[in-house]
MDTraj code that builds the backbone (N, CA, C; nanometers):
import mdtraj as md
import numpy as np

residues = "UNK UNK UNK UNK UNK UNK UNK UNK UNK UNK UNK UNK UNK UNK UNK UNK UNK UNK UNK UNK UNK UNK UNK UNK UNK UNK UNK UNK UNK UNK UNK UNK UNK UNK UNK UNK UNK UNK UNK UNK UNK UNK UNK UNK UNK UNK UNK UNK UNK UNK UNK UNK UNK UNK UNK UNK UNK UNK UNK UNK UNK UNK UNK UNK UNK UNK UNK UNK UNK UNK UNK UNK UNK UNK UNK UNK UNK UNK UNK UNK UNK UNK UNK".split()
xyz = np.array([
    [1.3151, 4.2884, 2.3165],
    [1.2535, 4.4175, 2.3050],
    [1.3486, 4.5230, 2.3606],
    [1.3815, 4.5989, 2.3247],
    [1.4470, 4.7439, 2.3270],
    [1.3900, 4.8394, 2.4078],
    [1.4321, 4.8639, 2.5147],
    [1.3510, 4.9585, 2.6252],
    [1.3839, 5.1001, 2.5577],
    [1.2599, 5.2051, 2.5410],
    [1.3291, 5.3354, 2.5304],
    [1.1571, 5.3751, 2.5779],
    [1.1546, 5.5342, 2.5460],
    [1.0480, 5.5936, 2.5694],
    [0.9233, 5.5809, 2.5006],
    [0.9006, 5.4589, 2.3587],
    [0.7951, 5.4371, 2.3147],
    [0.7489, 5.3416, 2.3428],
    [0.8298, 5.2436, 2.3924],
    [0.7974, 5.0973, 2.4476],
    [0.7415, 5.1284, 2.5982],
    [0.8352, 5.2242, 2.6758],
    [0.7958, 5.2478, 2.8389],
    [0.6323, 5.3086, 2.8426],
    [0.6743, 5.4597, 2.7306],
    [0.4931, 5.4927, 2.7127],
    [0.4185, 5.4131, 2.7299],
    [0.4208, 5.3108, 2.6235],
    [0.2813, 5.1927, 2.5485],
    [0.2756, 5.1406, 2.6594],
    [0.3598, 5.0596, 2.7304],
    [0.3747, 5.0178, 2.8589],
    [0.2981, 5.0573, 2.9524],
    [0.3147, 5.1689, 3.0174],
    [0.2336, 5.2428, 3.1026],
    [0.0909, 5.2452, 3.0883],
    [0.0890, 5.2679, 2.9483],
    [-0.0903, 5.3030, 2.8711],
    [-0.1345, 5.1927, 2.9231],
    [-0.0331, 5.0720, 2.8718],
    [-0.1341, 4.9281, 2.8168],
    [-0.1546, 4.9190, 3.0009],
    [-0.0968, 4.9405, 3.1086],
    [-0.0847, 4.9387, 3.1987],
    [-0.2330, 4.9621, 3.2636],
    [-0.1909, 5.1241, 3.2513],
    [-0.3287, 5.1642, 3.3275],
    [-0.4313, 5.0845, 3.2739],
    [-0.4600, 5.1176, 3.0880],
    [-0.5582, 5.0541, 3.0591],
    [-0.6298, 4.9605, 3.1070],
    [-0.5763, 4.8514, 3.1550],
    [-0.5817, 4.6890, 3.2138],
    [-0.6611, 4.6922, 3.3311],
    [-0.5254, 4.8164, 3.4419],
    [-0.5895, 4.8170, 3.5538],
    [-0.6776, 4.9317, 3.6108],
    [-0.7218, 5.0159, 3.4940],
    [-0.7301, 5.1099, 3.5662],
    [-0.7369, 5.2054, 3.7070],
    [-0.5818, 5.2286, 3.6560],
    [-0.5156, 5.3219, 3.7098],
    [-0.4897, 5.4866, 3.6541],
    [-0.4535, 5.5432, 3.7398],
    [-0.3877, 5.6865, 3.6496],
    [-0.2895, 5.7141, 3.6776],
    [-0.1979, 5.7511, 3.5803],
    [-0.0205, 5.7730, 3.6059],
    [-0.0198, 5.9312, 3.5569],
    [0.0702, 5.9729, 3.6303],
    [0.1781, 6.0776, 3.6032],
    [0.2998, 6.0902, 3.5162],
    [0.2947, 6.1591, 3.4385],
    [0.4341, 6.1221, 3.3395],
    [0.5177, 6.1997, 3.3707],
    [0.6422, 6.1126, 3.4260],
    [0.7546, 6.2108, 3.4636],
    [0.8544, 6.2674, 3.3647],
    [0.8717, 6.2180, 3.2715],
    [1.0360, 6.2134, 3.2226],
    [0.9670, 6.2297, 3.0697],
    [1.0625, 6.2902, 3.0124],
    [1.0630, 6.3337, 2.8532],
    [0.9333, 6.4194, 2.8408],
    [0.9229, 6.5333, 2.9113],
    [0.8065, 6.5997, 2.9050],
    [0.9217, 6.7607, 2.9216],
    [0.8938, 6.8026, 2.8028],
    [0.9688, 6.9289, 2.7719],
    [0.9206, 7.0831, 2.6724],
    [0.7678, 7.0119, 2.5887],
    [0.7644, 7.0896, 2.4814],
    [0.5864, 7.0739, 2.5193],
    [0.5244, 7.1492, 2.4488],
    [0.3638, 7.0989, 2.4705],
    [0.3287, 7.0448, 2.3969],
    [0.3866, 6.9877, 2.2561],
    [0.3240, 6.8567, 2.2212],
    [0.3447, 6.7293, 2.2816],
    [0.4452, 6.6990, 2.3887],
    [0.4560, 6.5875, 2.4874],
    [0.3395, 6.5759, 2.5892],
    [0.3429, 6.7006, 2.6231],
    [0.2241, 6.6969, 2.7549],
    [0.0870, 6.6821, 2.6823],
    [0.0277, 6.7516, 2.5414],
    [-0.0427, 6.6944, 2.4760],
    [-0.0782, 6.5332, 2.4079],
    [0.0346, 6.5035, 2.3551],
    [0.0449, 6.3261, 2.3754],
    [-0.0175, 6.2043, 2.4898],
    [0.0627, 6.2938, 2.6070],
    [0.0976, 6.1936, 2.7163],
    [-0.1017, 6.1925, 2.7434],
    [-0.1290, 6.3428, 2.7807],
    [-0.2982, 6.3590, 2.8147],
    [-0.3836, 6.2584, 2.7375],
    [-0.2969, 6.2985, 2.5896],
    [-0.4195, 6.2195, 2.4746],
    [-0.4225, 6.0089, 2.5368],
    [-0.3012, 5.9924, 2.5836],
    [-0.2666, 5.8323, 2.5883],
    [-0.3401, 5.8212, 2.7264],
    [-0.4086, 5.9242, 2.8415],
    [-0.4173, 5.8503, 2.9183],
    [-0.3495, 5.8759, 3.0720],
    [-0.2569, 5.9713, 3.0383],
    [-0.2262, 5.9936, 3.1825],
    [-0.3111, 6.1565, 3.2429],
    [-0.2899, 6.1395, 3.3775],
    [-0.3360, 6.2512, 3.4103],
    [-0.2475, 6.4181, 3.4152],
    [-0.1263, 6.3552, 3.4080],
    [-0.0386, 6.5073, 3.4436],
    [0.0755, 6.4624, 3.4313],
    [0.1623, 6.5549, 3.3945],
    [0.3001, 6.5572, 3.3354],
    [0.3925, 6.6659, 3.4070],
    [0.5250, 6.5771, 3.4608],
    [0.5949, 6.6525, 3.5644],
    [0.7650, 6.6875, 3.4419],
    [0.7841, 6.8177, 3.4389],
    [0.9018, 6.8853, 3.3654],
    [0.9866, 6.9041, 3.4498],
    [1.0873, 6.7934, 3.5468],
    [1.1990, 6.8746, 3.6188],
    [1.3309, 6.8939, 3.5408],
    [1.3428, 6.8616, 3.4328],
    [1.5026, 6.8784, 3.3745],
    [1.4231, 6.9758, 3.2800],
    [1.3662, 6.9915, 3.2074],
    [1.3104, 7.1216, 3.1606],
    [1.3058, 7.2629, 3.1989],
    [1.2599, 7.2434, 3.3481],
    [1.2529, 7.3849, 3.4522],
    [1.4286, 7.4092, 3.4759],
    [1.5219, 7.2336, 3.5439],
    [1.6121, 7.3043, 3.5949],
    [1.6804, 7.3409, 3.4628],
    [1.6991, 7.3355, 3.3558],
    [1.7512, 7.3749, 3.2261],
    [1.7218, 7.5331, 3.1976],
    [1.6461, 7.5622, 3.1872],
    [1.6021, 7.6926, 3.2544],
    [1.6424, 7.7878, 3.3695],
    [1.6865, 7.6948, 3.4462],
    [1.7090, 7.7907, 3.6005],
    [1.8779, 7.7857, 3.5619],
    [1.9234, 7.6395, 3.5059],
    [2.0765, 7.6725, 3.4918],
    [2.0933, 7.7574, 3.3995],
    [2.0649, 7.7978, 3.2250],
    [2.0948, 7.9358, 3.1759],
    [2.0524, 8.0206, 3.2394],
    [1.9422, 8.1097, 3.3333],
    [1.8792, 8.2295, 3.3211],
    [1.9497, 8.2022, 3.5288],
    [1.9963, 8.1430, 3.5620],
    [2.0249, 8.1637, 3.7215],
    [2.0728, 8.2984, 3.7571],
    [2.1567, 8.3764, 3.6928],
    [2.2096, 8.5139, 3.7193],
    [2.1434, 8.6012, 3.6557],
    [2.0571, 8.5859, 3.6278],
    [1.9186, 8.6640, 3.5952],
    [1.7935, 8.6483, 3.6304],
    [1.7693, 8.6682, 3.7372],
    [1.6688, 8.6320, 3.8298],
    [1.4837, 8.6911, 3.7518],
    [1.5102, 8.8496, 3.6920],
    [1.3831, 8.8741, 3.6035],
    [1.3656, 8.7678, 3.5131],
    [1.4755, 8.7340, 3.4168],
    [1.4511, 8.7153, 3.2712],
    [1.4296, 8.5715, 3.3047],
    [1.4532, 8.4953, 3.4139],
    [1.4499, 8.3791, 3.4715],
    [1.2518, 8.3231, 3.4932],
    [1.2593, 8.4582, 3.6046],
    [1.0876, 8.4569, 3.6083],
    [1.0426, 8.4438, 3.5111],
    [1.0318, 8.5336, 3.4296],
    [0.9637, 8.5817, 3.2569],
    [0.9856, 8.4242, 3.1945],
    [1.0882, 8.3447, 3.1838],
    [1.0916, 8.2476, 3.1253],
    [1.0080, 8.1071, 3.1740],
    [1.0261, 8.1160, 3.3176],
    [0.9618, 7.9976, 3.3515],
    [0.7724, 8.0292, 3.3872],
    [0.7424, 8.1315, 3.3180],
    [0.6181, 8.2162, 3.3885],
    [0.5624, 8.1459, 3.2509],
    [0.6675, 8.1846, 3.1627],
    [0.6156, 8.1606, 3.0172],
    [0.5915, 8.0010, 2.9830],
    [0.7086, 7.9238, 3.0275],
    [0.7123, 7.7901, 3.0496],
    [0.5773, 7.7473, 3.1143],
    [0.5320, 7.7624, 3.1989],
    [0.4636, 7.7150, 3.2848],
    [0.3050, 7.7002, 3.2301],
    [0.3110, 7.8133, 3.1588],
    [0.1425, 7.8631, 3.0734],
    [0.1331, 7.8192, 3.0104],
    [0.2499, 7.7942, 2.8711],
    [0.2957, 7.6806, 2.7711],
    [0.2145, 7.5519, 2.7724],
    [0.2869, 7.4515, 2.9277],
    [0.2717, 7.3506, 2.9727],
    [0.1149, 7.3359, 2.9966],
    [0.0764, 7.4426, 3.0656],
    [-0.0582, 7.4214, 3.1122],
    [-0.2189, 7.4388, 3.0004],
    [-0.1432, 7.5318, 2.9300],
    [-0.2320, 7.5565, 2.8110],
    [-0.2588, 7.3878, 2.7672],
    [-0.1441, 7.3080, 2.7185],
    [-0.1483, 7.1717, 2.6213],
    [-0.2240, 7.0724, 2.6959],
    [-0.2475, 7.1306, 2.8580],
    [-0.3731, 7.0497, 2.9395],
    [-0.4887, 7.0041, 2.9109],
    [-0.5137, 7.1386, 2.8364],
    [-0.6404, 7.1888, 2.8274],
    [-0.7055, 7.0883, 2.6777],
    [-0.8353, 7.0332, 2.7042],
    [-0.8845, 6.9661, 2.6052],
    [-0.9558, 7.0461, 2.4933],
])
top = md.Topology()
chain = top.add_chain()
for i, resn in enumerate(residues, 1):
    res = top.add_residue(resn, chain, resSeq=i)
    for name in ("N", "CA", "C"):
        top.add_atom(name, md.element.get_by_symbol(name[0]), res)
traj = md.Trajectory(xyz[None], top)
């Protein structure tokens, strides 16, 4: 079996499923149809750190347009929460 991010997902799901548990999804969470996915499979919340710092590395010498972006980011993310 081939480890990547659809096998690790299912993994996790089939995981909690079993034991119920609730996971956090860290990694490959960038767009709001991911954080929509991940909610729909089962986890509780979805953490974006290479997303944000991707963000902070273009807009770093622009501290407004920086805010404005991750303000926007952030609502994005949180909106695809929402059921």
């Amino acid at each position: 079996m081939t480890w990547g991010p659809d096998v690790e997902t299912n993994l996790a799901i089939s995981s909690s499923n079993h034991l119920k548990v609730r996971f956090i999804q860290q990694s490959r969470i960038a767009k709001q149809k991911q954080v929509t996915e991940a909610i729909k499979n089962g986890v509780v919340g979805a953490i974006s750190g290479s997303a944000v710092v991707k963000l902070i590395g273009i807009h770093h010498q622009q501290s407004d347009i920086l805010l404005a972006k991750l303000k926007q980011f952030v609502s994005q993310m949180k909106m695809a929460t929402q059921k």
